[in-house]
ZABADREN-931363 format. One record per residue (C-alpha): residue number from 0; residue in one letter; x negated, z negated, y. Coordinates in Angstrom, 2 decimals. Each point is the difference from the previous one (the first is absolute). Layout:
REM ZABADREN-931363
+------+------+---------+---------+---------+
| banu | zaza |      px |      pz |      py |
+------+------+---------+---------+---------+
|  NUM |    A |       X |       Z |       Y |
...
+------+------+---------+---------+---------+
//
This chain:
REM ZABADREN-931363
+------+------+---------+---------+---------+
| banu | zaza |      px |      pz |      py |
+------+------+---------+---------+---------+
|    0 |    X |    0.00 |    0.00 |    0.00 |
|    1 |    X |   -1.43 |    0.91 |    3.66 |
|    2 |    X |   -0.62 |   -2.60 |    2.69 |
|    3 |    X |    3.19 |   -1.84 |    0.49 |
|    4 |    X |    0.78 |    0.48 |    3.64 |
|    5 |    X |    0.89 |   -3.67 |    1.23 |
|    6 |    X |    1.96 |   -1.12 |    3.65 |
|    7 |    X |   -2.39 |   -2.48 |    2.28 |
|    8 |    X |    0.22 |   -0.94 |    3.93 |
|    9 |    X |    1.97 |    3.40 |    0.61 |
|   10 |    X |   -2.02 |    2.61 |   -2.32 |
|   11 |    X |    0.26 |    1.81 |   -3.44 |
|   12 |    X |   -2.76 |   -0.33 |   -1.40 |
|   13 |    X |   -2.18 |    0.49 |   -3.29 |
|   14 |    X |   -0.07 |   -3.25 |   -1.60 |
|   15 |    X |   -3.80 |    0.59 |   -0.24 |
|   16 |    X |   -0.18 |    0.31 |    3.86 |
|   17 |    X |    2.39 |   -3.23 |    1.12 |
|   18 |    X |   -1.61 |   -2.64 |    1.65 |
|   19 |    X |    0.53 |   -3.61 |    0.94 |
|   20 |    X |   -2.10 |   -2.43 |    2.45 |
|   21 |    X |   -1.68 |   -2.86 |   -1.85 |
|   22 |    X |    1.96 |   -2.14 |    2.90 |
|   23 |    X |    3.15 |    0.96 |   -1.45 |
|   24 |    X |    1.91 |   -3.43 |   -0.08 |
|   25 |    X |    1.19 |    1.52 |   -3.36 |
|   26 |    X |   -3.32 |    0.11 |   -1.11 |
|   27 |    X |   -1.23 |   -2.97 |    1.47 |
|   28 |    X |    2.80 |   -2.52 |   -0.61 |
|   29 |    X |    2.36 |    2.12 |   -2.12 |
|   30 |    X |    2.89 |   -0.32 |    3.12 |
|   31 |    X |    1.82 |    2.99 |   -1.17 |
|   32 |    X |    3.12 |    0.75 |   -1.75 |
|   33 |    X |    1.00 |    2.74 |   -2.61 |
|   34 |    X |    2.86 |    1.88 |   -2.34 |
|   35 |    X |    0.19 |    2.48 |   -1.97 |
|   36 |    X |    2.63 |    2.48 |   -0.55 |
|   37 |    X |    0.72 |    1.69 |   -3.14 |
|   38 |    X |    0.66 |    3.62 |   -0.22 |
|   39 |    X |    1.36 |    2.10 |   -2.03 |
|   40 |    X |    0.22 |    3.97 |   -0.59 |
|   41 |    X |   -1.02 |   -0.34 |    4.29 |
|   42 |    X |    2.94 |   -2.02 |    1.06 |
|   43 |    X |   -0.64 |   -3.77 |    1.00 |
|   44 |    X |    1.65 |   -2.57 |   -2.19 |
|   45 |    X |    1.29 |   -2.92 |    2.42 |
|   46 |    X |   -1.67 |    1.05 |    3.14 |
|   47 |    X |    1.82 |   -1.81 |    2.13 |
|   48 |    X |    0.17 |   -3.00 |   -2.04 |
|   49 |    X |   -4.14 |    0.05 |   -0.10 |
|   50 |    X |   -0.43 |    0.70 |    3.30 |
|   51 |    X |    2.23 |   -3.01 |    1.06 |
|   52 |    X |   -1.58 |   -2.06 |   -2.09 |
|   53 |    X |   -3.37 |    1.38 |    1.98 |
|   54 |    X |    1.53 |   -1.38 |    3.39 |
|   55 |    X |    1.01 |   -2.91 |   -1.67 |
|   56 |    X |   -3.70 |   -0.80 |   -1.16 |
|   57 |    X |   -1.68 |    1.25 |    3.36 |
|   58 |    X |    2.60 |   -2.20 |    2.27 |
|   59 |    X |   -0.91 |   -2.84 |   -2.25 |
|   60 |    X |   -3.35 |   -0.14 |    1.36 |
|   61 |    X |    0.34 |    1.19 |    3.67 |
|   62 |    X |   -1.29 |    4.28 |   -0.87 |
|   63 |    X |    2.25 |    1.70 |    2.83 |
|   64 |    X |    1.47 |    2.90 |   -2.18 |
|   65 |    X |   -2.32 |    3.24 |    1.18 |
|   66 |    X |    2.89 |    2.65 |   -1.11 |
|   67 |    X |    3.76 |    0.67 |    0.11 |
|   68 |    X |    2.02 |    0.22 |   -3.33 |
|   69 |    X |   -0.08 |    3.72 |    0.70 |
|   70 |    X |   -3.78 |    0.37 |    0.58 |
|   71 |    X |   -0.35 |   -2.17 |   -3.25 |
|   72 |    X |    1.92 |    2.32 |   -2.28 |
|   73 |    X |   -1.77 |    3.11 |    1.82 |
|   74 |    X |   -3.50 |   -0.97 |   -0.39 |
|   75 |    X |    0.84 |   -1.09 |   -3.60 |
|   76 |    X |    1.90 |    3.20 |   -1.02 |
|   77 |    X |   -3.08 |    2.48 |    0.83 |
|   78 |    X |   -2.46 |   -2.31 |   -1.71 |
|   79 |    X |    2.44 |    0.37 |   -3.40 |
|   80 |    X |    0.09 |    4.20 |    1.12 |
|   81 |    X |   -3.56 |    0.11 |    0.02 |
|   82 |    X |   -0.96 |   -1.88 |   -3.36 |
|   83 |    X |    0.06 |    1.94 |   -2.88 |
|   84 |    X |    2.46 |   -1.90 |   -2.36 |
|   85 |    X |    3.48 |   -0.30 |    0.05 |
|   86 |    X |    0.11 |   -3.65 |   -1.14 |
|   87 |    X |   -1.57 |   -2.16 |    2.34 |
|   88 |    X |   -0.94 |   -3.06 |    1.48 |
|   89 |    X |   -0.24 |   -0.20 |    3.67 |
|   90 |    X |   -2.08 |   -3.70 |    1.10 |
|   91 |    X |    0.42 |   -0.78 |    3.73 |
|   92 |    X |   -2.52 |   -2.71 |    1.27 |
|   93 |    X |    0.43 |   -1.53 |    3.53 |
|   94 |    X |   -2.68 |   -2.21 |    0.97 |
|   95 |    X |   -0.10 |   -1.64 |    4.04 |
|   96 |    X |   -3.11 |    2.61 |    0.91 |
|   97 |    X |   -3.16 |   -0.23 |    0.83 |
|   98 |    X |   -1.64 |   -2.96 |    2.14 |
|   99 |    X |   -2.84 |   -2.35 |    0.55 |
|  100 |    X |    0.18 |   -2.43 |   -3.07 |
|  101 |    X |    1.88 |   -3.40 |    1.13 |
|  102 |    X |    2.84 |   -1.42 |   -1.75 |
|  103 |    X |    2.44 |    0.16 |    2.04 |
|  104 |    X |    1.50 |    3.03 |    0.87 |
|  105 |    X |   -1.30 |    1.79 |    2.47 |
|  106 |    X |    1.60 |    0.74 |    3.54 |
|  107 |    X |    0.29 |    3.80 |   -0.30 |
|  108 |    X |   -1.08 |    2.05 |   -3.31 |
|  109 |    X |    1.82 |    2.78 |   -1.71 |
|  110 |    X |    1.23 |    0.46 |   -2.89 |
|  111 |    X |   -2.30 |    1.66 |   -2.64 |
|  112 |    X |    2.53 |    2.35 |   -2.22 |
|  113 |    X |   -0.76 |    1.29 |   -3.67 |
|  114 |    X |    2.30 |    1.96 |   -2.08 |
|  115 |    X |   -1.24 |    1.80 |   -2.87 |
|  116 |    X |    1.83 |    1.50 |   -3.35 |
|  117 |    X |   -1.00 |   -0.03 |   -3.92 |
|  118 |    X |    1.75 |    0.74 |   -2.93 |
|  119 |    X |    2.73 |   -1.64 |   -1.31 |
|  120 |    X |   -1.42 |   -1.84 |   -3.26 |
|  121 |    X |    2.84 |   -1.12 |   -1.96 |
|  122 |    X |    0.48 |   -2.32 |   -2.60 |
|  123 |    X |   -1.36 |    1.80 |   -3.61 |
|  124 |    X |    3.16 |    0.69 |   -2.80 |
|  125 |    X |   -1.88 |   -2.34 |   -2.08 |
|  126 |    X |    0.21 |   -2.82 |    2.61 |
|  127 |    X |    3.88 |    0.87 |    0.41 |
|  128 |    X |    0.27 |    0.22 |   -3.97 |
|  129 |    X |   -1.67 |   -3.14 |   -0.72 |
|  130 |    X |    0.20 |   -1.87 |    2.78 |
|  131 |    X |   -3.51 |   -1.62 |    1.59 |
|  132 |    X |   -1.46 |   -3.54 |    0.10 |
|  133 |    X |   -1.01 |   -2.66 |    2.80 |
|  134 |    X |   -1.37 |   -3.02 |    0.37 |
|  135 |    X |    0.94 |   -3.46 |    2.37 |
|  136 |    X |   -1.68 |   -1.63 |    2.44 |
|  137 |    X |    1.07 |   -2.11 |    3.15 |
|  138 |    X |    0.00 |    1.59 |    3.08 |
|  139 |    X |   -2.58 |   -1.25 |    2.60 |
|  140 |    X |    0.58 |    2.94 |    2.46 |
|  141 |    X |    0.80 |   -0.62 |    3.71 |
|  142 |    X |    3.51 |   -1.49 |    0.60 |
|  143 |    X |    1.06 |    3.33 |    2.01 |
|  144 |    X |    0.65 |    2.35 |   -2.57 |
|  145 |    X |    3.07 |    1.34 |    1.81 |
|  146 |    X |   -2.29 |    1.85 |    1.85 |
|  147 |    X |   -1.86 |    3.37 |   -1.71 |
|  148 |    X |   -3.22 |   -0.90 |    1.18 |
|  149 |    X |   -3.57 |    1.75 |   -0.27 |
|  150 |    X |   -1.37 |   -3.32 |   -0.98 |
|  151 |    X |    0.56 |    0.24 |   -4.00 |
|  152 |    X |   -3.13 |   -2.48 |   -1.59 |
|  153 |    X |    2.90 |   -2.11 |   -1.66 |
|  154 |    X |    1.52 |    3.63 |   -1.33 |
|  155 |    X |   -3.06 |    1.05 |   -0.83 |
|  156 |    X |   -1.07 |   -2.73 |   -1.71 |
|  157 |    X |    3.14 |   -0.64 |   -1.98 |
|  158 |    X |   -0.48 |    3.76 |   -1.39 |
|  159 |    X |   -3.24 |   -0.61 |   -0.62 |
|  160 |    X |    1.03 |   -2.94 |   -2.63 |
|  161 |    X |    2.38 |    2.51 |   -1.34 |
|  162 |    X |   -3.27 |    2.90 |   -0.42 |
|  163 |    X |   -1.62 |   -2.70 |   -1.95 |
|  164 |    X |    2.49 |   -1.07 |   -2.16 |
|  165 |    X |    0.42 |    3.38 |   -1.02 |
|  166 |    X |    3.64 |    0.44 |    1.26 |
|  167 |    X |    2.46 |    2.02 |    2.55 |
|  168 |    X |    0.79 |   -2.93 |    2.87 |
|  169 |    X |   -0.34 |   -3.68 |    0.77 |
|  170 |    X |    3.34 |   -1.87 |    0.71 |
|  171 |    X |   -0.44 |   -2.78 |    2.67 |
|  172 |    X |    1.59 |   -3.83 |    0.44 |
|  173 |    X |    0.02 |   -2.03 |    2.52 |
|  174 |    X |    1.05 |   -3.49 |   -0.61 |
|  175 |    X |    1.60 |    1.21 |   -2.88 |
|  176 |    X |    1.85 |    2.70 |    0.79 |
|  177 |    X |    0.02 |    3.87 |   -0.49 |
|  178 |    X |   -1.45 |    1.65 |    3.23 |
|  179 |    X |   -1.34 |    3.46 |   -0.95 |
|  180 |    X |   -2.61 |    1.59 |   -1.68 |
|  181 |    X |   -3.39 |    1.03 |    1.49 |
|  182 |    X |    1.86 |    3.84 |    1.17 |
|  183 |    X |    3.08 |   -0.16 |   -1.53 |
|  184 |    X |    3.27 |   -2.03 |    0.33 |
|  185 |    X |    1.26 |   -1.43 |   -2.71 |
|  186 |    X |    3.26 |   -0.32 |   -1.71 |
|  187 |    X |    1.52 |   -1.96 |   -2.70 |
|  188 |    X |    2.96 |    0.79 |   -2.06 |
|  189 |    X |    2.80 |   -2.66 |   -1.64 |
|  190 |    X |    2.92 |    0.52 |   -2.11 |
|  191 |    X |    0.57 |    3.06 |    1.98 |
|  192 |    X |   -1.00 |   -1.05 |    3.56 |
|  193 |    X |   -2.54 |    1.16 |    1.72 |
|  194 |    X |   -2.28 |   -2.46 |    2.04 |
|  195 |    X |   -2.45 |    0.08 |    2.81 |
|  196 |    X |   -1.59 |   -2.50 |    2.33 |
|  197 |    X |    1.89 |   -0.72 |    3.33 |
|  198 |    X |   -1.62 |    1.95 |    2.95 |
|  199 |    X |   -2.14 |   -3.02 |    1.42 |
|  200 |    X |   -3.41 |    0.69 |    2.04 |
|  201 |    X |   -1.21 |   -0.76 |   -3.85 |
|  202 |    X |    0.72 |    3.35 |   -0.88 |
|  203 |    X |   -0.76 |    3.39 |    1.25 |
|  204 |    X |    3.77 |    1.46 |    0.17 |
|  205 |    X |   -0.78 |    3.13 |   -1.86 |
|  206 |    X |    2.05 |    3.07 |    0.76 |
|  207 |    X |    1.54 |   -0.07 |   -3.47 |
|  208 |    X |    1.68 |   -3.21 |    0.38 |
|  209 |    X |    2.30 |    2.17 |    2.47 |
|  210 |    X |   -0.17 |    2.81 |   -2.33 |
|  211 |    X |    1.15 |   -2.78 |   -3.73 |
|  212 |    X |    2.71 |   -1.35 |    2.17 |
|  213 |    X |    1.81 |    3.17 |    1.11 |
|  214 |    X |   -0.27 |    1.16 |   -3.68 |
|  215 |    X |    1.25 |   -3.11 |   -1.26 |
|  216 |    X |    2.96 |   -0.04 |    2.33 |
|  217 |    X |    0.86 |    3.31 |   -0.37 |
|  218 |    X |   -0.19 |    0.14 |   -4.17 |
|  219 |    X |    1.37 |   -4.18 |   -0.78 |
|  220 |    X |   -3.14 |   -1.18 |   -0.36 |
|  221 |    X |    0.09 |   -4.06 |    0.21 |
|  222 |    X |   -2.97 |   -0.63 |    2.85 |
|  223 |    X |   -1.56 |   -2.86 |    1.31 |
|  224 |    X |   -2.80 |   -1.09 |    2.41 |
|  225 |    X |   -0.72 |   -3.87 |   -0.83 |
|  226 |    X |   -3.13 |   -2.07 |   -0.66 |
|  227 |    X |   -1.14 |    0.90 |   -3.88 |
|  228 |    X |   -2.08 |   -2.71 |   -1.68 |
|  229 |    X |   -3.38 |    0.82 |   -2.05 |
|  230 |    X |    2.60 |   -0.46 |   -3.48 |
|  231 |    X |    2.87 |    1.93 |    0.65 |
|  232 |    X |   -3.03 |    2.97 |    0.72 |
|  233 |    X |   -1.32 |   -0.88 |   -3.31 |
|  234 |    X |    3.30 |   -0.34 |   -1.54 |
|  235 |    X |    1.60 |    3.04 |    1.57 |
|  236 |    X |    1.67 |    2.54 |   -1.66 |
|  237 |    X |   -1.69 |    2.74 |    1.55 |
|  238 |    X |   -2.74 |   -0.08 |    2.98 |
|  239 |    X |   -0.42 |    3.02 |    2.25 |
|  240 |    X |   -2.61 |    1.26 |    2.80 |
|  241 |    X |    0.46 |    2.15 |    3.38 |
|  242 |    X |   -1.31 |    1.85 |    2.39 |
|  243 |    X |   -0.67 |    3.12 |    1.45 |
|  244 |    X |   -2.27 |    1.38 |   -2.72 |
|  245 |    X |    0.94 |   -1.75 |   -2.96 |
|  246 |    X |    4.12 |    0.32 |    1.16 |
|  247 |    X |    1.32 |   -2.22 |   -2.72 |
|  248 |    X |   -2.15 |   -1.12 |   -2.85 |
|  249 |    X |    0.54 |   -2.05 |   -3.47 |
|  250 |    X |   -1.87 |   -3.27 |   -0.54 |
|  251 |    X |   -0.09 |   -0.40 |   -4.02 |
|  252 |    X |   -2.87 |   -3.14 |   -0.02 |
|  253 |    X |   -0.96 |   -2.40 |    2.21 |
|  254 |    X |   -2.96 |   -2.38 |   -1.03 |
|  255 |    X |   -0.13 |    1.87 |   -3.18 |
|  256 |    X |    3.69 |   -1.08 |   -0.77 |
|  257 |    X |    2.98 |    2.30 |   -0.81 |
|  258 |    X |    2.43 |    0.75 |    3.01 |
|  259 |    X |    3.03 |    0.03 |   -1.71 |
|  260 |    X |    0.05 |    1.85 |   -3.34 |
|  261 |    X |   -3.16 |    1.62 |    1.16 |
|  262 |    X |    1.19 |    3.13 |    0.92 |
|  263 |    X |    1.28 |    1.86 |    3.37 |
|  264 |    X |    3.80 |   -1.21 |    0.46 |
|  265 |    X |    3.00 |    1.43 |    0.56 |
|  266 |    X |    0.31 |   -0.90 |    3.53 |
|  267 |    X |   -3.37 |    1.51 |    0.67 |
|  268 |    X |    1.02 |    3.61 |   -1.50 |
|  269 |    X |    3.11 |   -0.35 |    1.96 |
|  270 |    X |   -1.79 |   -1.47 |    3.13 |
|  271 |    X |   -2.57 |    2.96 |    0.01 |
|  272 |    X |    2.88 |    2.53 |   -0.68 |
|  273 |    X |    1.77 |   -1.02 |    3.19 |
|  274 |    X |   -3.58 |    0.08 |    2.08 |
|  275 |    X |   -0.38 |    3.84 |   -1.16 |
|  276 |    X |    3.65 |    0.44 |    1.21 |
|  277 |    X |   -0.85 |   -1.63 |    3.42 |
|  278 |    X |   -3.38 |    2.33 |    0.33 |
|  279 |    X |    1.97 |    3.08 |   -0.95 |
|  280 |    X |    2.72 |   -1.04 |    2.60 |
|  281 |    X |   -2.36 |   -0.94 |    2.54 |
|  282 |    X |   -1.21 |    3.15 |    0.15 |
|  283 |    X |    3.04 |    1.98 |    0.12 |
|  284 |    X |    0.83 |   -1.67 |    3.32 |
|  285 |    X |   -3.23 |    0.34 |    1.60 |
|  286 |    X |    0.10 |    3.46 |   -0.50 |
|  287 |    X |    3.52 |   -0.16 |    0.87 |
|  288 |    X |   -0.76 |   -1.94 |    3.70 |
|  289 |    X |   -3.26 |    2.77 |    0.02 |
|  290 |    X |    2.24 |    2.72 |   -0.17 |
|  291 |    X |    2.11 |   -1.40 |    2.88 |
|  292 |    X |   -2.57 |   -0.71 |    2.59 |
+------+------+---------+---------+---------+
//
């Protein structure tokens, strides 16, 4: 594949080319935010839903929003024209800009923009046909993980734990509870109820909880956003993972124990049905509202 062409400060570039300042606050202090958006066959999945989420984050720690909505979906939309894949994923980092190092942020500095795209690397048919393993640990990260910040060492290191164990993902507690898992959310499943953690600033509100409660709503799916204890994730009948890559995925051990009979469940086959029904439909009306501009 040729030099990806990526999106930084106002250019197209070569990702070869693109260049940063070493007094990038992102670099030096990792005060940035991110998101990614999932695309697929060149239509955004969710756009507006991840770039909320992407004012949310940058609002949450004071980064003055550099573009309107439709600058946003402009800049992003040639980046996905010019990469040559139709699935993609588009990552968007925001970080405050460059500026003599000092830890408080500094009176006037703006913001350094990267966007840049790479394929879409789903999930393999053995990991949907089998399902994939994690491991537990507590969760030590930060106590803002509402926000989807740059600053990932407590990510990183979680999926690090999971590399050397030998499995797909880490699943995180805090005080005893279900949080998430080191890039995933996570999801439990009881007697036909489908379970997540309430949106706290705990957990990073991924874009599929929006995406699991419409389908559940719309198809009489039993769903629920509570506080989950360590056992009823050990005990559940199924356990899932989200996100933008990974869309919805089946947990079949944990700890080296069974999830469940060991297999994928039902309410994962029908759960990941439904997602490929939202993608197609997606789609449709983004071309649809393209067509009408």
């Amino acid at each position: 594949m040729a030099d990806p062409v990526v999106y930084l400060n106002e250019q197209f570039m070569p990702l070869s080319e693109a260049r940063i300042p070493v007094l990038d606050r992102g670099f030096i202090f990792g005060d940035g935010v991110y998101d990614v958006v999932p695309v697929y066959q060149r239509k955004m999945f969710r756009a507006h839903e991840h770039l909320d989420r992407l004012a949310r984050s940058m609002q949450a720690i004071g980064i003055v929003d550099p573009y309107s909505r439709e600058q946003w979906l402009a800049l992003i939309e040639r980046l996905i024209n010019d990469f040559d894949a139709d699935d993609q994923v588009v990552y968007i980092q925001v970080t405050r800009g460059v500026a003599p190092r000092a830890h408080a942020f500094p009176a006037e500095a703006k913001p350094t923009v990267l966007m840049m795209a790479t394929p879409f690397k789903a999930p393999t048919p053995t990991m949907r046909e089998q399902g994939v393993a994690c491991v537990t640990m507590e969760d030590k990260r930060w106590l803002h993980c509402n926000i989807k910040s740059i600053s990932l060492l407590g990510n990183v290191l979680a999926a690090q734990n999971a590399a050397e164990h030998g499995v797909t993902e880490t699943i995180l507690f805090r005080d005893g509870l279900l949080t998430e898992a080191s890039a995933s959310n996570v999801w439990i499943v009881k007697d036909g109820v489908v379970l997540g953690p309430k949106k706290s600033n705990q957990v990073l509100e991924g874009i599929r909880y929006g995406v699991f409660e419409e389908l559940c709503a719309a198809n009489d799916i039993p769903f629920e956003l509570r506080d989950i204890t360590v056992d009823e994730v050990l005990n559940a009948d199924e356990v899932l993972l989200s996100s933008a890559v990974k869309e919805v995925l089946p947990v079949t051990v944990i700890d080296d124990r069974p999830v469940g009979d060991g297999a994928p469940g039902p309410m994962y086959r029908r759960l990941y049905a439904l997602y490929q029904g939202a993608k197609a439909q997606s789609g449709q009306e983004y071309a649809q509202a393209s067509a009408a501009e």
